[in-house]
N, C-alpha and C positions, 0 to 999 in steps of 0.2 A: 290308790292306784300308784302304783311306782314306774318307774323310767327308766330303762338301760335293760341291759344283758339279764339272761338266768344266773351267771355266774356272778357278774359284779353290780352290785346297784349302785345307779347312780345318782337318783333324786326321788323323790316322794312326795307324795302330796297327800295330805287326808283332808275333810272336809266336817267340820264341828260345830252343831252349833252358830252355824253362820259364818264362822270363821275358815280359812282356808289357811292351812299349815304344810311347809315347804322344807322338805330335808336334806340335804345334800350328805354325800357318803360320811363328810366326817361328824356329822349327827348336828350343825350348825343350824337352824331355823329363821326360815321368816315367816310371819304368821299376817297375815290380810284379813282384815277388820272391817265388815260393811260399819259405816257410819251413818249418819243423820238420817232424813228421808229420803224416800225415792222422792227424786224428779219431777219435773214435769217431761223430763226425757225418758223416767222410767228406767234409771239407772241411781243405784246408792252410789253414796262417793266413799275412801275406801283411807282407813289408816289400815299402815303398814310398818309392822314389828320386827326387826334382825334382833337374833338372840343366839348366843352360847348353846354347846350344845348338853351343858348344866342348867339352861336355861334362864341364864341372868340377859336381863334386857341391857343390849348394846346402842340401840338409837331407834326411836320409831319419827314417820313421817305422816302428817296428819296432811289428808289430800282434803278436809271436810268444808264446807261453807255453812254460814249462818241461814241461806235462804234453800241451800239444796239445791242451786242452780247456777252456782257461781265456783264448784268442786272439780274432783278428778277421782275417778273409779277404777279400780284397776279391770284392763280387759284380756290380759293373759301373762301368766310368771310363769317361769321356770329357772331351774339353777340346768350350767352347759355340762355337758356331760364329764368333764375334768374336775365340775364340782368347785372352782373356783371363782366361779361369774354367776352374780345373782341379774335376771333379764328381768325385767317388766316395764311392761305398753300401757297406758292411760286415757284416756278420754273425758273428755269434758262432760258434767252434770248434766248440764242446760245444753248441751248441743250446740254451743258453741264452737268454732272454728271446727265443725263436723269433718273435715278434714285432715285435719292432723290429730296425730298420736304418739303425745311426746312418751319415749322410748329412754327408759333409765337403767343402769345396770351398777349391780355391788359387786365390790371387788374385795375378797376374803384377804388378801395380803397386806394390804394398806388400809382395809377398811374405813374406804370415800365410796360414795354415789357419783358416779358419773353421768352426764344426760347426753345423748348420743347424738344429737338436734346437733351440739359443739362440734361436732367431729363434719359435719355436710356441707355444700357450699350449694344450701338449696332454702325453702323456705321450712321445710323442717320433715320429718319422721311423716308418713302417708296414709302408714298401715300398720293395724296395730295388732295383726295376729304374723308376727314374726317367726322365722324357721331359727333353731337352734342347730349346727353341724359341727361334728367333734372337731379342735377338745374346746374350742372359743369362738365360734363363728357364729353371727348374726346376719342372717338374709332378710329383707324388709325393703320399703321403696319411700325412695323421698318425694315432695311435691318441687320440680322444675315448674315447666310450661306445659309437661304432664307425667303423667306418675313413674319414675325411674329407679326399676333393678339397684341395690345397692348391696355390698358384702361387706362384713366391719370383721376383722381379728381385732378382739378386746383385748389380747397381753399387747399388741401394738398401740393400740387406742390410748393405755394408759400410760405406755412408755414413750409420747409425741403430750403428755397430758399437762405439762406445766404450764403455765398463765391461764390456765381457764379457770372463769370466775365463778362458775356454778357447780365447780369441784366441794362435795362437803364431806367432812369426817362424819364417822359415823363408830363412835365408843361415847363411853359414862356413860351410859343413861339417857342420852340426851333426846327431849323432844324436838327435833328440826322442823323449821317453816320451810317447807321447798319452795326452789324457785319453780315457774311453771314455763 
């Protein structure tokens, strides 16, 4: 299933094998990898692959636990229609802090993960099926004292991004331990 116009594409998605692969126009991929067992949430917890669009691995991120309930699964990705912002929402294994959905997005220029929780002045990300609006916009709702409307522009989000400590590169090859 792909995403955008007849005329221009803008992201893609196939589904293999278990794995769910992500293409944005300029053929760059992230591929999302159920891991361990399901739950007792009934949810797999989810490594996730960025790679070239030759296909060499750029950095993956291992959400997985030892017990399968102590993880983060992915609950919806997309690349934004400019193709330069990779979005994905999480959720805990175990059902944990059922509430939040921390809300992470790649940025093809700088190639860092950013987690979007940094950018609120709330208790964190609410909801984890987020609207994507051209060419960088993230609609989603944080938890206040109760669930509040929020709109992110990510080329602003990264250009306000210095001192944030949960900022991580993502090249060589590298397996990262997210923070959560």
């Amino acid at each position: 299933m792909c995403a955008g116009s007849l005329l221009f594409l803008t992201s893609c998605w196939a589904q293999t094998k278990g794995k769910t692969e992500y293409k944005n126009r300029d053929g760059l991929r992230v591929v999302v990898v159920p891991v361990g067992k399901p739950s007792s949430h009934k949810a797999y917890e989810s490594r996730i692959e960025f790679l070239t669009a030759e296909g060499k691995l750029l950095c993956s991120l291992d959400y997985s636990s030892e017990d399968g309930d102590h993880g983060f699964g992915i609950v919806k990705a997309a690349w934004t229609e400019d193709g330069r912002y990779f979005v994905f929402s999480l959720t805990s294994s175990g059902g944990h802090q059922g509430w939040h959905f921390p809300t992470h997005f790649y940025d093809t220029k700088d190639m860092k993960i950013y987690y979007l929780d940094d950018f609120v002045e709330a208790s964190g990300i609410s909801k984890g099926e987020f609207i994507l609006k051209a060419p960088d916009v993230v609609l989603t709702e944080v938890q206040r004292e109760k669930e509040v409307p929020v709109k992110f522009h990510l080329d602003k989000l990264v250009a306000r991004s210095q001192g944030l400590s949960r900022v991580i590169a993502c090249s060589d090859a590298k397996e990262l331990t997210p923070a959560h």
